[in-house]
C-alpha positions in Angstrom: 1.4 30.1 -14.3 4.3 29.4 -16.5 6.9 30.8 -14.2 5.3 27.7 -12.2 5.2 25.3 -15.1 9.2 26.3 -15.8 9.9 26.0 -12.1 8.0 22.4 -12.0 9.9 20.8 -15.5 13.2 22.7 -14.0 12.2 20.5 -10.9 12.0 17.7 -12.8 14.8 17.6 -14.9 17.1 18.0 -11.8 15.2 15.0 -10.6 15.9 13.0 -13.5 19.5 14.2 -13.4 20.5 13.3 -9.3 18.2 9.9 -9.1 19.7 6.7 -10.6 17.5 3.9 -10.7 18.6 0.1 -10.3 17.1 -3.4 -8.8 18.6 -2.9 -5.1 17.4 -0.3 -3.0 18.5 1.9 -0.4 16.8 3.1 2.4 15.9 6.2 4.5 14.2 6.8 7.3 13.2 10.5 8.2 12.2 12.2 11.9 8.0 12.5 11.9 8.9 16.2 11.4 10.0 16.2 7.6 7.4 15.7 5.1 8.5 14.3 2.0 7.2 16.0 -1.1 6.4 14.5 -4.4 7.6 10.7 -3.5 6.1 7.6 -2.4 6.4 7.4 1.4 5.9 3.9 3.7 5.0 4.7 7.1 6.8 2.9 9.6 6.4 3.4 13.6 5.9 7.0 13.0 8.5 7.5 11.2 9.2 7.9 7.1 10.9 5.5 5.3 11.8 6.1 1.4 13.4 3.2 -0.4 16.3 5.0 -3.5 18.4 3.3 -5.8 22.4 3.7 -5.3 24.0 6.9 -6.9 23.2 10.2 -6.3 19.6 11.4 -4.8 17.5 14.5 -4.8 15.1 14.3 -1.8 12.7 16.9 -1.2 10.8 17.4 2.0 9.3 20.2 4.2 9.8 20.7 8.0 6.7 21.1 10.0 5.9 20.5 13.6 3.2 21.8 16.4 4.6 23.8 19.4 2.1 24.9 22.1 3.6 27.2 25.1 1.0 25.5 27.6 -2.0 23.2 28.0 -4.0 26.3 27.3 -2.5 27.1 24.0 -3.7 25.7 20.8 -0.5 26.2 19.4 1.6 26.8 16.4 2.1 25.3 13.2 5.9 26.1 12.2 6.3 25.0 8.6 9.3 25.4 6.2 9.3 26.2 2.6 10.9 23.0 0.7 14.1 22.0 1.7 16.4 20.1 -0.4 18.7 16.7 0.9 21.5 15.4 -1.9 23.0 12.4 -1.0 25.0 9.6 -3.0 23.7 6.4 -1.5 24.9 2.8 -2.2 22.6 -0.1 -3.1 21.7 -2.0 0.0 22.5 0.2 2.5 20.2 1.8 5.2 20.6 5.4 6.2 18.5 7.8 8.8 18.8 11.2 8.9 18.7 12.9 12.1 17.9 16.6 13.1 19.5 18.2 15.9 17.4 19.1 19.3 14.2 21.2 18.5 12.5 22.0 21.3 10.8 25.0 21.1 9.5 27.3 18.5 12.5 29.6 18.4 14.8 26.4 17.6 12.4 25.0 14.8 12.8 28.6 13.2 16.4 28.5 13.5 16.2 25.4 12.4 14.4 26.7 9.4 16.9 29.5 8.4 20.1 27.2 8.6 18.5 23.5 8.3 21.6 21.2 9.3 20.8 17.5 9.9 23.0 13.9 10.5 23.0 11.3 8.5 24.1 8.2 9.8 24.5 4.7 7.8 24.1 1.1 8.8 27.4 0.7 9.4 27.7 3.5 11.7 29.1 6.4 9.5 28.1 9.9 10.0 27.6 13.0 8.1 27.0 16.3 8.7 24.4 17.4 6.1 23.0 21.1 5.0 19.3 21.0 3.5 19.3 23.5 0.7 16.2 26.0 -0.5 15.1 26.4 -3.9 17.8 29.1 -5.1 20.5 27.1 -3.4 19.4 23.9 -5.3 19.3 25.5 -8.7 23.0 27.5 -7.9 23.9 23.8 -6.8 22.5 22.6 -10.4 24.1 25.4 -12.2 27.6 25.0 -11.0 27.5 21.0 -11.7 27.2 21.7 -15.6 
């Protein structure tokens, strides 16, 4: 329980170091397969949309998608731990973040184990992204002091 609490405040305090909060927002839309943890979501055609302040953001989300071989099949839940997305946004801008091809269940895991996305910007500049884990995160943290 306090290995959680720790993890939780260490959570926070990253938070409160990446996000910088001003009067114009940015936004970001997200692919119906990340679910964003721990933030105030708007729901837009199926599709999330977060609205962050310019300067550098810590968003946290989980992948998590249905896959079902045939009409038969029930299917299968493929879920991620949390994955982390830094990004330095400016005020104003719109950004979406896009995943590559998932298909089937053997390219959401794959997805999982080296979770690359796009991220692409109103004005049509692209960026090739790396979602972290947990221990990557804090390492990332860490090194920044």
């Amino acid at each position: 329980m306090k290995t959680r609490h720790f993890v939780s405040s260490l959570f926070a305090s990253a938070l409160t170091l990446f996000v910088a909060n001003v009067a114009s927002a940015a936004t970001l839309t997200l692919p119906s397969e990340l679910e964003v943890q721990g933030s105030e979501v708007k729901l837009v055609q199926q599709q999330k949309v977060l609205s962050l302040g310019s300067g550098k953001q810590l968003v946290e989300v989980v992948y998590r998608d249905l896959f079902a071989d045939n009409a038969d099949d029930s299917g299968a839940w493929i879920t991620s731990a949390p994955l982390y997305l830094t990004l330095d946004v400016r005020s104003d801008d719109a950004y979406r973040l896009v995943l590559p091809e998932i298909v089937t269940q053997q390219d959401a895991e794959t997805f999982i184990r080296m979770p690359k996305a796009l991220l692409m910007s109103e004005g049509g500049q692209q960026q090739q992204l790396t979602l972290m884990n947990h221990q990557q995160l804090m390492e990332k943290i860490w090194l920044e002091k």
